[in-house]
C-alpha positions as CSV (number, residue, x, y, z in Angstrom):
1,X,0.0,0.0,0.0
2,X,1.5,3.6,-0.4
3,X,2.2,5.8,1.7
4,X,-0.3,8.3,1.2
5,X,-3.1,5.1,1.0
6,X,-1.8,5.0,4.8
7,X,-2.0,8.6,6.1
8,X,-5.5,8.3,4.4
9,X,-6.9,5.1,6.0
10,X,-5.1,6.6,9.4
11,X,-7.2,9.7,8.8
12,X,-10.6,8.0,8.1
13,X,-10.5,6.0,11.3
14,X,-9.1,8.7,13.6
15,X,-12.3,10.6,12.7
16,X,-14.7,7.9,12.8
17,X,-13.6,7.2,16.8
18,X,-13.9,10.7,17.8
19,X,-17.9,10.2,18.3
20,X,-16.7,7.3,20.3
21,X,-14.4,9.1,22.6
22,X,-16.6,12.2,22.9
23,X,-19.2,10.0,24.1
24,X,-17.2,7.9,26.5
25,X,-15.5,11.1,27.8
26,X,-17.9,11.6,30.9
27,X,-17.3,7.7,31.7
28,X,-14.0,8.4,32.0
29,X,-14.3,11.1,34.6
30,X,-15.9,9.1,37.1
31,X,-13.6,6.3,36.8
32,X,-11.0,8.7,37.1
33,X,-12.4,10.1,40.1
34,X,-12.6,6.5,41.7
35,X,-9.1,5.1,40.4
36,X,-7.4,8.2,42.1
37,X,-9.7,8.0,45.5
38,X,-8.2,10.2,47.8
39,X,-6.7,12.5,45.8
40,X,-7.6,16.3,46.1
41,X,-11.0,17.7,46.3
42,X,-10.3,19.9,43.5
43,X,-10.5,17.1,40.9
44,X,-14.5,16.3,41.5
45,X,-14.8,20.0,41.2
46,X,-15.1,21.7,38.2
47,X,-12.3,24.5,38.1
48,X,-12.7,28.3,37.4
49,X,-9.3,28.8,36.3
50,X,-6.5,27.2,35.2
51,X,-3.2,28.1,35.0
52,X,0.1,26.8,32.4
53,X,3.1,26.4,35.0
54,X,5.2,25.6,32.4
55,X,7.8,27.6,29.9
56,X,7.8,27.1,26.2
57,X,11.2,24.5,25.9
58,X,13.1,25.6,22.9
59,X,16.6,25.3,21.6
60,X,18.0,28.5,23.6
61,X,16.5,28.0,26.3
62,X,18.7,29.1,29.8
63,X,20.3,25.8,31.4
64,X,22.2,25.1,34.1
65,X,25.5,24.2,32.1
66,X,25.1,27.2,30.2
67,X,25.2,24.7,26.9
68,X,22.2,23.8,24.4
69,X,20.5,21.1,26.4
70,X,17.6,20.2,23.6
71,X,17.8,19.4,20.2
72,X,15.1,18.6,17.3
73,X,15.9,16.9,13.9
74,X,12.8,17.1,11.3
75,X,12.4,13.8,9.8
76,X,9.0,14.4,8.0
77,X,8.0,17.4,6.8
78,X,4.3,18.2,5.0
79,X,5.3,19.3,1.9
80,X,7.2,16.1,1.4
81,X,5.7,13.6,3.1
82,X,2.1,15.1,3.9
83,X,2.7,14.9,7.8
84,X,5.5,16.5,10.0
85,X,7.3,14.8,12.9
86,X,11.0,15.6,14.6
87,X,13.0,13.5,16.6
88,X,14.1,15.3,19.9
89,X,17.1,14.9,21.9
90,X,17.1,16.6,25.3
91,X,18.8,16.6,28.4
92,X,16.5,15.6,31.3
93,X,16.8,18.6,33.4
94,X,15.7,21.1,31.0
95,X,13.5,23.4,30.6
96,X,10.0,23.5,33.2
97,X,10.9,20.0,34.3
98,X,11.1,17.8,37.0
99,X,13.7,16.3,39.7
100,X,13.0,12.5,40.9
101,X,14.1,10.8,43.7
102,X,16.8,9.4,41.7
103,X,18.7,11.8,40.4
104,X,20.6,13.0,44.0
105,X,20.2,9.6,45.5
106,X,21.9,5.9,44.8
107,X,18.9,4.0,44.1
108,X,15.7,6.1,44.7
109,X,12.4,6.5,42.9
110,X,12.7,7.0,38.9
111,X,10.4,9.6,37.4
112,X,8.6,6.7,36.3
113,X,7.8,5.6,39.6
114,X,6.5,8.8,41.1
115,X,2.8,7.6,42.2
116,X,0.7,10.0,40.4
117,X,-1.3,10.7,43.7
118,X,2.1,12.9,44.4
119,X,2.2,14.7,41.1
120,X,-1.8,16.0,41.6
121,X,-1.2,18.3,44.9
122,X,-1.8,21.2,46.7
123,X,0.1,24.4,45.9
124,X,1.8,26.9,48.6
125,X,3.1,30.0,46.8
126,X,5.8,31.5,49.2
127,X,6.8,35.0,47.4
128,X,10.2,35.9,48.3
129,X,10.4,39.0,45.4
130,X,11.3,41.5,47.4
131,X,14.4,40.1,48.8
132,X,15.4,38.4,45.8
133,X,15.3,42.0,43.9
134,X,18.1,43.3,46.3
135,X,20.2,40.0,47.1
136,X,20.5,37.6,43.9
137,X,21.3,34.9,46.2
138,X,18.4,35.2,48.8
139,X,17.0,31.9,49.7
140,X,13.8,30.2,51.2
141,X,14.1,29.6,54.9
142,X,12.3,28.0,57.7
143,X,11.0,31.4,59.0
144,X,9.7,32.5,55.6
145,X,7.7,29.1,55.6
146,X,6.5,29.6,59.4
147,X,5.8,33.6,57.8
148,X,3.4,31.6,55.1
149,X,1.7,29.6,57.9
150,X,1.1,32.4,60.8
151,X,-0.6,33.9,57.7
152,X,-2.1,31.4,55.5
153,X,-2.9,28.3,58.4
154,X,-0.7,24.6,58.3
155,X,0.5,23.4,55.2
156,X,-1.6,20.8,54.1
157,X,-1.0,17.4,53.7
158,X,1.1,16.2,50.0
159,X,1.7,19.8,49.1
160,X,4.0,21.4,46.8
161,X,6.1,24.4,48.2
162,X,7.0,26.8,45.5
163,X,9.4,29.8,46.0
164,X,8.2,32.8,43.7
165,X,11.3,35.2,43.8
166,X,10.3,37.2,40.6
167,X,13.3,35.4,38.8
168,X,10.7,34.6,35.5
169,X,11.2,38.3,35.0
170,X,15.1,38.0,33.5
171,X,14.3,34.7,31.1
172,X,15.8,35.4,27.7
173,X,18.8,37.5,29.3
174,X,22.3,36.7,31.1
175,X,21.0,37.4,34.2
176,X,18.5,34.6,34.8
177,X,21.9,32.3,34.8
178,X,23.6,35.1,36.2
179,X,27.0,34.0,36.2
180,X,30.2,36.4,37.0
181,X,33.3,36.1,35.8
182,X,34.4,33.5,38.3
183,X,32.0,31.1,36.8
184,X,29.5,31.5,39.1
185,X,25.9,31.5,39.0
186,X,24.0,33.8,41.1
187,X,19.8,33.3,41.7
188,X,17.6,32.7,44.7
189,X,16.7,29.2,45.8
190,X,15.7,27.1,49.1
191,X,18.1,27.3,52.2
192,X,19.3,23.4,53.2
193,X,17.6,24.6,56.2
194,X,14.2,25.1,54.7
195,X,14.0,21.7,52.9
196,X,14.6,20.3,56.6
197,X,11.7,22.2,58.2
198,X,9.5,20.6,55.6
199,X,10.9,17.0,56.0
200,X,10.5,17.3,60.0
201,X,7.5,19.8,60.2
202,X,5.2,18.6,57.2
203,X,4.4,16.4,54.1
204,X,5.0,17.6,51.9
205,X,5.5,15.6,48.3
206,X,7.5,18.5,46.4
207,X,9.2,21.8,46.5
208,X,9.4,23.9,43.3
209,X,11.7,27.3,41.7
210,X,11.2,30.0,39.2
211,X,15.1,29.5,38.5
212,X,17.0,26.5,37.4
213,X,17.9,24.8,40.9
214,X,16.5,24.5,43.9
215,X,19.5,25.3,45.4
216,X,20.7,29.0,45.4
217,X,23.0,29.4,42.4
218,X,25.9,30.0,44.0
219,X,25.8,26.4,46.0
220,X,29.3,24.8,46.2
221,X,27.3,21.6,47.3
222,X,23.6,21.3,46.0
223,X,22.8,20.7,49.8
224,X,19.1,21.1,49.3
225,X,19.1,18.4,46.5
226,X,20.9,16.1,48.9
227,X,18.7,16.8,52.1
228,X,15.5,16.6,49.5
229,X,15.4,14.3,46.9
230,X,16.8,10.9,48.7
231,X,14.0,11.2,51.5
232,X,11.3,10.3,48.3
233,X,10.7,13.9,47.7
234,X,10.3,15.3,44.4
235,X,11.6,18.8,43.0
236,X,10.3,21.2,40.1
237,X,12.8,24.3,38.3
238,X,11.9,26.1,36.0
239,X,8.3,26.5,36.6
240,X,6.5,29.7,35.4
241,X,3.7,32.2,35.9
242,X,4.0,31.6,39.9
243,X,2.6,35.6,40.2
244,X,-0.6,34.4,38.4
245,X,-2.3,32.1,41.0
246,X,-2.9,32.6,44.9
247,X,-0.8,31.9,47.5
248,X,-3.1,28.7,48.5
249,X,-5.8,26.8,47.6
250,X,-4.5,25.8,44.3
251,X,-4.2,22.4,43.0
252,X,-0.8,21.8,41.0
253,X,-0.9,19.2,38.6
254,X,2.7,18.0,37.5
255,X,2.5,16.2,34.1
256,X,5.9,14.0,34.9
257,X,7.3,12.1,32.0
258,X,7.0,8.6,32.4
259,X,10.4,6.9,30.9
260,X,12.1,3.8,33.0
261,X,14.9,4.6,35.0
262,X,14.8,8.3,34.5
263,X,15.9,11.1,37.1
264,X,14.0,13.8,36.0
265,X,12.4,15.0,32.8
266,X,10.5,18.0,31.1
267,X,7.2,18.0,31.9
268,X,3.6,20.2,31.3
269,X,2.6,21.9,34.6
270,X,-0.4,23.6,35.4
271,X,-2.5,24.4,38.2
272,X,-6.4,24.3,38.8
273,X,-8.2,27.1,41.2
């Protein structure tokens, strides 16, 4: 058969399932409702907003290296072949993406085997602008986080901790890497400190930056990644648009990639309030 015979059949049957999928589409939600059980409250209710967590990925986008961390090769194109497809090569910390388990510990959880009960969460904006717009390397700490709950009440349970420090504003200049001419980088992130306040005073499934570490850039030792990561925690850099939701009572969804034996991967994040 040729090629375009193919596409064609491909095309006939993708359009005669749709009516099919529209109509099995409110099936789905209820069984989705009772495969995830106790998750949020959120998910039974229907949203008023939601939110795209997540930065466009793209061949110049910042990393932490400073080098070209993603890569796409067009295979297909639709002049030629009547469909388009590339084949991507990319680093797994790139972009809006996510840290696992694994990748600061010997033998912890892969991204693969994140439950996705701790990838649909609770959101708890702490906004640290205003010290991160005089002191590049201002950091989370355990009395910012008591500051969030004299204010907002207790953390709740499986949350996501996120650090707003304003740093979105600088992406697409030197200074979101902000590196000076010893070769170091200079951006807010969560004190060591911090990361064990949650461990010992919450539980909390993940902590999340508007910059690309959760470590302040200057870290000789990534000693939040180390104090984090290994106790079955997960970790999100890069996220965006932090300044567009409230402080609480959001519900992050985390749309991890799922590839065996992976430490981390780009992923779409959004939230529901």
């Amino acid at each position: 058969m040729c090629n375009a015979c193919v596409i064609n059949d491909i095309k006939d049957r993708m359009l005669s399932r749709r009516s099919l999928f529209k109509a099995a589409a409110a099936g789905t939600v209820t069984a989705a409702a009772a495969t995830f059980g106790s998750a949020p409250v959120a998910m039974a209710q229907a949203a008023s907003s939601v939110t795209d967590m997540t930065h466009e990925l793209h061949e110049d986008f910042p990393t932490f290296f400073g080098e070209q961390q993603f890569f796409k090769d067009q295979k297909f194109n639709y002049a030629e072949h009547k469909f388009n497809l590339f084949e991507l090569r990319v680093n797994e910390h790139t972009g809006t993406h996510v840290d696992a388990p694994l990748h600061f510990s010997e033998n912890g959880t892969s991204v693969a085997e994140i439950p996705v009960g701790n990838l649909v969460v609770p959101l708890a904006v702490i906004d640290i602008r205003e010290k991160a717009a005089s002191n590049p390397d201002a950091e989370v700490t355990p009395d910012d986080i008591k500051a969030w709950i004299s204010k907002n009440g207790d953390l709740p349970e499986n949350v996501c901790v996120a650090m707003l420090s304003g740093w979105q504003q600088h992406l697409g200049t030197d200074k979101f890497r902000n590196a000076d001419g010893e070769g170091k980088m200079h951006f807010p992130g969560f004190h060591v400190e911090a990361a064990k306040y949650l461990l010992e005073e919450s539980k909390a499934a993940g902590i999340a930056v508007d910059t690309l570490s959760l470590d302040f850039g200057k870290s000789p030792d990534f000693a939040t990644h180390y104090a984090w990561l290994p106790e079955n925690r997960w970790g999100l850099e890069g996220i965006a648009n932090l300044d567009k939701v409230p402080v609480k009572g959001a519900t992050l969804v985390v749309g991890a990639p799922k590839h065996r034996g992976g430490t981390g991967g780009p992923a779409r994040v959004f939230t529901l309030a």
